[in-house]
Phi, psi and omega in degrees: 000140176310139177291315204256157178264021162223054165237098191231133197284199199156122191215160178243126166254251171292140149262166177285209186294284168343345180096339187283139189286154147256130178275113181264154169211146189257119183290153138330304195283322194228027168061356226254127166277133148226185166296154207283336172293006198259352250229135196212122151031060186042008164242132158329138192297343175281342178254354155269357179258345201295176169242040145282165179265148170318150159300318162324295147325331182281329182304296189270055112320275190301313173314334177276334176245053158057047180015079171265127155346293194283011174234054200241320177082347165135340176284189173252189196277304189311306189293331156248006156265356130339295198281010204258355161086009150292001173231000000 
């Protein structure tokens, strides 16, 4: 998952009936291509509307509970401690 939320890969594809190129993008979260309008703060609107937490949020979670194990939320140690800005 991105340090920034809009760091996403972006490849240009086919154009449509209109001649306009589409523009693809890759969610941050779930790997996925979509149009570039499916697309919220580098995540797909389906991984961006769900209710996991941000790595951000899991940061300061787990940092309020003494980096505990049983608060990581799914994430590894490294990825929060990235986002919690200790490396």
């Amino acid at each position: 998952m991105g340090f920034l939320g809009g760091l996403f890969s972006r490849s240009t594809g086919r154009a449509d009936d209109t001649g306009d190129a589409t523009v693809t993008l890759t969610c941050d979260s779930c790997g996925c291509e979509v149009n570039e309008d499916e697309m919220e703060e580098g995540q797909c609107n389906d991984c961006y509307s769900s209710e996991s937490l941000s790595v951000y949020d899991a940061a300061d979670i787990w940092l309020s509970n003494g980096m505990d194990e049983d608060y990581t939320f799914g994430y590894d140690e490294d990825e929060l401690r990235r986002a919690a800005g200790l490396t």
